[in-house]
C-alpha positions as CSV (number, residue, x, y, z in Angstrom):
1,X,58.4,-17.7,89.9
2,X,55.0,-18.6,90.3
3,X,55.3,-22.9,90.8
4,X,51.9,-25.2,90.9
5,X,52.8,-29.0,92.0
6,X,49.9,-30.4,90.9
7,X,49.0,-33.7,92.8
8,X,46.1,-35.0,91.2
9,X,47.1,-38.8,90.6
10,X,47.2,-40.0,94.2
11,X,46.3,-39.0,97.6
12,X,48.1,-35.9,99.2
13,X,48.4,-35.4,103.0
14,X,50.0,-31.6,104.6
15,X,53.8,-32.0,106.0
16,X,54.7,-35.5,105.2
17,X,58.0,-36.3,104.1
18,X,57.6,-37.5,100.5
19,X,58.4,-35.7,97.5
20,X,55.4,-33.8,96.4
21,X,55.9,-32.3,100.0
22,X,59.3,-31.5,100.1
23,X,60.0,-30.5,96.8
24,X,57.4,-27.4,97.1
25,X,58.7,-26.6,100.4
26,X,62.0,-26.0,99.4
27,X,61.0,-24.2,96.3
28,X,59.2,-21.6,98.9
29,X,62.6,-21.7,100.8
30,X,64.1,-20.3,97.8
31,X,61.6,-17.7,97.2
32,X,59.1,-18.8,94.8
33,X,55.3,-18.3,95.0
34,X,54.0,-21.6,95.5
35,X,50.7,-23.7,94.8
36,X,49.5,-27.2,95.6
37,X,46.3,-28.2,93.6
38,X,45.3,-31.7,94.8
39,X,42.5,-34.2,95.2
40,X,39.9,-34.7,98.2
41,X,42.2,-37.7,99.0
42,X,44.7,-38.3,101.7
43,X,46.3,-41.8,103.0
44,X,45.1,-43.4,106.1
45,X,46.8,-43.5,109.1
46,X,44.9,-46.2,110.7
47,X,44.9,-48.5,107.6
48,X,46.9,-49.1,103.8
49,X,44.3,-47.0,102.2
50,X,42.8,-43.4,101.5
51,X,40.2,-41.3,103.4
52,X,38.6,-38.3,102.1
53,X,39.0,-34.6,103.6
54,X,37.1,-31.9,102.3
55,X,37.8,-29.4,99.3
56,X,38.9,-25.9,99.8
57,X,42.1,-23.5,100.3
58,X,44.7,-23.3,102.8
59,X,47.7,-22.1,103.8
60,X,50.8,-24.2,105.8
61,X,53.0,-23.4,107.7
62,X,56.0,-22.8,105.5
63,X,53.3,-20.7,103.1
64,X,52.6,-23.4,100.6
65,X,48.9,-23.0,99.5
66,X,47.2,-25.8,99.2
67,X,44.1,-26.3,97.1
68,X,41.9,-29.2,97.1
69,X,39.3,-30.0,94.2
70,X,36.6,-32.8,94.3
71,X,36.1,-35.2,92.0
72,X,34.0,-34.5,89.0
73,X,30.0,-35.5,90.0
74,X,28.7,-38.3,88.0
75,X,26.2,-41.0,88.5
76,X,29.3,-43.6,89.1
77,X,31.0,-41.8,91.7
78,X,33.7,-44.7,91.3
79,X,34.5,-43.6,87.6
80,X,35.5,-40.3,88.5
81,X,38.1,-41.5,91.8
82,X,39.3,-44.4,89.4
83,X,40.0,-42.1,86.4
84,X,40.7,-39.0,88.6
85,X,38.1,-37.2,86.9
86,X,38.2,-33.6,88.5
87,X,35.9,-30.2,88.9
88,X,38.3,-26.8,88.3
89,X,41.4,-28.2,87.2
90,X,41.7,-25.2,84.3
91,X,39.7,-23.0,86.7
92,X,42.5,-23.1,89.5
93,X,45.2,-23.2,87.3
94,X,43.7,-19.7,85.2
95,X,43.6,-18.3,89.2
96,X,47.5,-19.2,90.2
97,X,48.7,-18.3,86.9
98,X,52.1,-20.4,87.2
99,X,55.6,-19.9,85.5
100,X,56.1,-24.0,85.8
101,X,54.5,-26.5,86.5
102,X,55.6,-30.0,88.2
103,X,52.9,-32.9,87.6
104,X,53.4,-35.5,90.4
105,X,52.6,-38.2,88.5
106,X,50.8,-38.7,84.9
107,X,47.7,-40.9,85.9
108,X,45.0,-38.7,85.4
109,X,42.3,-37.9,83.6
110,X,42.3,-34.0,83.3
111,X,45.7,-34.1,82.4
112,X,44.5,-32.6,79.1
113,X,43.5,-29.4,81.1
114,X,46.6,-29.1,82.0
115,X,47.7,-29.6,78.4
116,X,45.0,-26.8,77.4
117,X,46.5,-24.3,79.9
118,X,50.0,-24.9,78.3
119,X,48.9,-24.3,74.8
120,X,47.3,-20.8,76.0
121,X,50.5,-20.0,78.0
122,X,53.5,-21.2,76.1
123,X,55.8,-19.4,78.3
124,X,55.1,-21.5,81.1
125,X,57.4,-24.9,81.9
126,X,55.4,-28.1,82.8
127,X,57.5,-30.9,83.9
128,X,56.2,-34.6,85.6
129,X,57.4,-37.1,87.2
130,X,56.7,-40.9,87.0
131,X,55.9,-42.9,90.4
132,X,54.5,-46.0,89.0
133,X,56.8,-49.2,88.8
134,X,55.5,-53.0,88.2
135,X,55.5,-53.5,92.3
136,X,52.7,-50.7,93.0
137,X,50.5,-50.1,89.6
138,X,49.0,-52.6,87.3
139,X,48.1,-55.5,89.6
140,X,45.5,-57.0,87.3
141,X,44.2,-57.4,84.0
142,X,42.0,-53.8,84.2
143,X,44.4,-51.9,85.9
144,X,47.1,-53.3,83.5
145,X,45.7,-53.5,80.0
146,X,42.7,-51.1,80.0
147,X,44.2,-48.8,82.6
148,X,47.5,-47.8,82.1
149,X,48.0,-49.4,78.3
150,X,45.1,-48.0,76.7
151,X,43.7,-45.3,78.7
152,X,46.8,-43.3,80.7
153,X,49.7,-44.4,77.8
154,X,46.6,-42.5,75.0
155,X,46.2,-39.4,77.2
156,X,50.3,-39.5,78.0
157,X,51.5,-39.9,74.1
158,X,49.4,-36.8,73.0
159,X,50.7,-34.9,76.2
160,X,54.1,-35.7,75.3
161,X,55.2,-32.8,73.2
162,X,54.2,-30.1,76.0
163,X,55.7,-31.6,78.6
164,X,59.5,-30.4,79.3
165,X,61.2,-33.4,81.0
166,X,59.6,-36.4,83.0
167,X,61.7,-37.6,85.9
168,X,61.7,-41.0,87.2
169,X,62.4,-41.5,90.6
170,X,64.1,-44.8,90.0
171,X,64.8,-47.6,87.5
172,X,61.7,-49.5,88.0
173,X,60.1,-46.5,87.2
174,X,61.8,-45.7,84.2
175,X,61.1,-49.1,83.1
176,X,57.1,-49.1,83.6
177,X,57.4,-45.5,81.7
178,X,58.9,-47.1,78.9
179,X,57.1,-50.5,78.3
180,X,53.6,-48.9,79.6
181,X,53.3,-45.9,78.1
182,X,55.8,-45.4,75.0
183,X,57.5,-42.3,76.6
184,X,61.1,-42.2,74.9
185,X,64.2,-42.3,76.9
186,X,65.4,-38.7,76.1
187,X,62.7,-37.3,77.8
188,X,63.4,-38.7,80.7
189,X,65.4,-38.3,83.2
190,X,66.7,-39.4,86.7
191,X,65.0,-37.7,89.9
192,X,65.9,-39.8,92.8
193,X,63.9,-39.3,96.3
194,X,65.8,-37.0,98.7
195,X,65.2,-36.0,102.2
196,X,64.0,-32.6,104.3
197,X,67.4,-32.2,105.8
198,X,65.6,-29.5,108.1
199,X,64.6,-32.1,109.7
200,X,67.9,-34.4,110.1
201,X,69.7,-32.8,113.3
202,X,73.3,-33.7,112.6
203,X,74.5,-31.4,115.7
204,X,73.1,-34.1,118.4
205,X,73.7,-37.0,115.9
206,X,75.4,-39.0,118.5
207,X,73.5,-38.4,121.1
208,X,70.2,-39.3,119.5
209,X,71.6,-42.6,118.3
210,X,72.3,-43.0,122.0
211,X,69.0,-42.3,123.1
212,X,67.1,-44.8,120.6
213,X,69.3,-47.7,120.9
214,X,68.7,-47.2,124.5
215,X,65.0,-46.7,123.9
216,X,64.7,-50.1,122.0
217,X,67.2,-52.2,124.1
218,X,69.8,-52.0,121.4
219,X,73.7,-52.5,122.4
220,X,76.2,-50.5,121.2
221,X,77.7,-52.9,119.0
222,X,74.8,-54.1,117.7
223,X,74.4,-53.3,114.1
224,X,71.1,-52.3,113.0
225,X,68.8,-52.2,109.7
226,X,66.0,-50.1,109.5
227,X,63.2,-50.3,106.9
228,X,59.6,-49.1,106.7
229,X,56.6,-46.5,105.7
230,X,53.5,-48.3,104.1
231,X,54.2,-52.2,104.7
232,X,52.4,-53.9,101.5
233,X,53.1,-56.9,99.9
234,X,55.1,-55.3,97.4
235,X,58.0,-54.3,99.9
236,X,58.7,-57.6,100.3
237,X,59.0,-57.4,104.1
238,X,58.3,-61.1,104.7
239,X,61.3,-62.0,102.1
240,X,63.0,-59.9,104.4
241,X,62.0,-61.3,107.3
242,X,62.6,-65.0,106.0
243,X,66.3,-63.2,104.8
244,X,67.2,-61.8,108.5
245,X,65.9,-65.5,110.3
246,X,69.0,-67.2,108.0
247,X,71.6,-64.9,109.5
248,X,72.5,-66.3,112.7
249,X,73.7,-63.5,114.2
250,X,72.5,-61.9,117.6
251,X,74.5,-58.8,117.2
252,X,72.5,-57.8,114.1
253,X,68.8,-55.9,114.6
254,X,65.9,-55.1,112.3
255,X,63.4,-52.3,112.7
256,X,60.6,-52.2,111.3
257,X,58.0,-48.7,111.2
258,X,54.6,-48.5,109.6
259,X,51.2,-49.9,108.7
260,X,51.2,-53.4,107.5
261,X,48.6,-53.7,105.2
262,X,45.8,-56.5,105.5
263,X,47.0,-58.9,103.2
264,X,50.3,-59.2,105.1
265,X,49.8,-58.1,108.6
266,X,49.6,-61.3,110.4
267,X,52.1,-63.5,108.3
268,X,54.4,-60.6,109.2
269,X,53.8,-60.1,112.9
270,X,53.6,-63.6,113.7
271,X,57.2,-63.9,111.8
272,X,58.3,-61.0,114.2
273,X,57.6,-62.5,117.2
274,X,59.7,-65.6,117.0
275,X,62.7,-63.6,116.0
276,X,63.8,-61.2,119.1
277,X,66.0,-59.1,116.9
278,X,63.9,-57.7,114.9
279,X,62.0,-54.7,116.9
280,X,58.2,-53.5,115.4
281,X,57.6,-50.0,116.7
282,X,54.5,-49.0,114.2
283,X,53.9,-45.9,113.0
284,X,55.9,-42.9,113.1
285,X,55.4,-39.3,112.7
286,X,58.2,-38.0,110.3
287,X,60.3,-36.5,112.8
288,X,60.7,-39.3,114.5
289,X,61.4,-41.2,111.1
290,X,64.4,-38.9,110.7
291,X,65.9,-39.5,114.1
């Protein structure tokens, strides 16, 4: 088949580990002809946040193409990032000509384009998925009631009927679909995140856990949690942190990966550095995530 991810209600960056990466990667795997249209937006590695990269075509290394549109031009150059206002949404999709089509995520503007390629092609699938949950979207009164109650649940209702099956990638998503939007329980459906076991290398499993406990001064009978990725306030990481300090044990050890965002950063570090067992290593690249 001919597959379009389109990933249009968030940032997008090349060969990371999260869904909207692996999923197309294995669908070219399997032998499909395979299309990501996406925004001008990527996250940060130096900060919680997005920077911009230019529009235009490309190929990766496993053959996914990956197209990336700017934002529609206006005088309020916010309105158009905020709504996800695009230029060539229809255009690029007329171009690929997809079978199916997977929607990562439902915030966005030009989701009606999408709707208006559907209607001319019939024949072809469209499916979504839901990201959203209480602890990352509607953090205010505008994102909250204007945003997502008015604006995204009046674009998703009158979507609804074209759109196959939206997946929720876990309760609290399911939840914030429901109350925020209207969207039925039959139509959804359960799409929890999974990993590229490409990368896991379960042949030198042992000798890799060696190699990182002895890396980060870690005993062999030490038991060790690991969390991490983007560090916001919505993780929870100094609960967790306040959690580990009650446990008064000094065989148990915490790592922590990622960028803590702004907010948090120095509640969080200073918290790490009176505890000895718990071990900040920053940011990883996501090989190094999966050993």
């Amino acid at each position: 088949m001919k597959i379009v991810h389109l990933c249009l209600s968030g940032p997008y960056n090349d060969n990371w580990g999260y869904q909207e990466n692996i999923i197309p990667k294995y669908n070219r795997k399997d032998g499909h002809d395979v299309t990501v249209i996406t925004s001008v937006f990527i996250n940060s590695k130096k900060y919680v946040g997005y920077e911009k990269v230019n529009p235009g075509e490309y190929l990766l290394k496993d053959g996914v193409k990956i197209i990336r549109i700017p934002f529609k031009k206006n005088r309020l150059k916010i309105i158009s990032e905020k709504l996800r206002m695009y230029e060539g949404v229809y255009k690029a999709l007329k171009k690929e000509k997809p079978d199916f089509i997977f929607m990562h995520g439902l915030q966005f503007w030009d989701i009606k384009k999408v709707i208006k390629y559907i209607k001319e092609h019939p024949e072809c699938k469209l499916v979504a998925d839901n990201h959203a949950t209480y602890d990352n979207s509607a953090k205010n009164f505008f994102s909250k009631h204007i945003l997502h109650k008015i604006i995204w649940r009046f674009n998703i209702k009158k979507s609804l009927k074209y759109i196959n099956k939206i997946f929720v990638l876990a309760p609290g998503c399911r939840k914030f679909a429901k109350e925020m939007y209207d969207i039925p329980d039959e139509k959804m459906e359960y799409l929890f995140l999974g990993a590229d076991t490409d990368k896991i290398d379960f042949e030198h499993k042992e000798e890799l856990k060696k190699e990182i406990r002895r890396r980060l001064n870690i005993n062999e009978s030490d038991f060790v949690l690991i969390t991490g990725g983007k560090l916001s306030k919505g993780k929870n990481i100094n609960l967790l942190l306040e959690a580990f300090k009650d446990i008064n044990q000094q065989n148990l050890k915490l790592i922590i990966f990622g960028a803590f965002s702004d907010d948090i950063k120095q509640k969080s570090l200073e918290k790490i550095k009176y505890d000895n067992r718990v071990i900040y290593i920053g940011w990883l690249k996501g090989e190094e995530v999966y050993k």
